[in-house]
Structures are given as structure tokens and as C-alpha cells.
C-alpha positions as CSV (number, residue, x, y, z in Angstrom):
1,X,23.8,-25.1,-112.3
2,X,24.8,-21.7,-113.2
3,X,21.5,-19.9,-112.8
4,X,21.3,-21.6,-108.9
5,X,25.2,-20.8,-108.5
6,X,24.2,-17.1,-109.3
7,X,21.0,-17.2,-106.6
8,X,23.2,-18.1,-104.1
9,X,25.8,-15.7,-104.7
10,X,22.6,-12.8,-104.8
11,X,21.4,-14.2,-101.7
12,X,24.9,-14.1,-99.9
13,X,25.6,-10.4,-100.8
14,X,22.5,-9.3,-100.1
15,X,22.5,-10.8,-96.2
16,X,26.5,-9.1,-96.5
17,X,25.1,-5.8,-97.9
18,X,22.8,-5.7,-94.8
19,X,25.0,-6.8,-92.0
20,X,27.6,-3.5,-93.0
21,X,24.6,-1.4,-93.7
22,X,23.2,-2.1,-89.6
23,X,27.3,-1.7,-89.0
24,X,27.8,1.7,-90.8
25,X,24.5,2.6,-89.0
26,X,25.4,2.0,-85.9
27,X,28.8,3.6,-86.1
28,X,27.2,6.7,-87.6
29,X,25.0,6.8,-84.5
30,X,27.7,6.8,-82.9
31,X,30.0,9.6,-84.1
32,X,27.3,12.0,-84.4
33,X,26.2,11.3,-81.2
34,X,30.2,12.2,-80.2
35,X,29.8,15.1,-82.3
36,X,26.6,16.5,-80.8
37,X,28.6,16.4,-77.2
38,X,31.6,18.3,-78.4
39,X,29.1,20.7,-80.2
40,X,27.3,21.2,-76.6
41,X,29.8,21.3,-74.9
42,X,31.8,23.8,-77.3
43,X,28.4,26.1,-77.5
44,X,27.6,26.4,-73.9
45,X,31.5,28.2,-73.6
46,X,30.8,30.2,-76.2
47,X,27.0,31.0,-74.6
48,X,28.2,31.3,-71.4
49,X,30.5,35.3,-71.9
């Protein structure tokens, strides 16, 4: 009972562990692609004189 109590448990983290990983991923994405816009943005004024 306690060795299939423990399976499950592994088995629910790990589906957990990969939902936030696809999360964090996405949100990463995100921000850097925020970043590389500012970054663009801030070296084409400094390009430009």
C-alpha cells in the first residue's frame, strides 16, 4: 500500500513538474522577447547620432 501510495505521488509531481516547466518556458519567452524590443528599440537611438 505504501510502495503504490509513493508511485502515485512520483507520477503526480512529475505531470506538476512539467506543467510549470512549459509555464516558466513560456513566460521566459515572453520577457526576453519584451527585452529584445526595448534593446532594439534603445539601440537604434543610440545608432541613429
Amino acid at each position: 500500500m505504501k510502495q503504490n501510495s509513493n508511485q502515485s505521488n512520483h507520477i503526480n509531481e512529475t505531470e506538476s513538474f512539467d506543467g510549470t516547466k512549459i509555464m516558466n518556458a513560456i513566460l521566459i519567452i515572453l520577457f526576453i522577447s519584451l527585452l529584445l524590443f526595448g534593446n532594439k528599440d534603445i539601440s537604434g537611438l543610440t545608432n541613429a547620432p
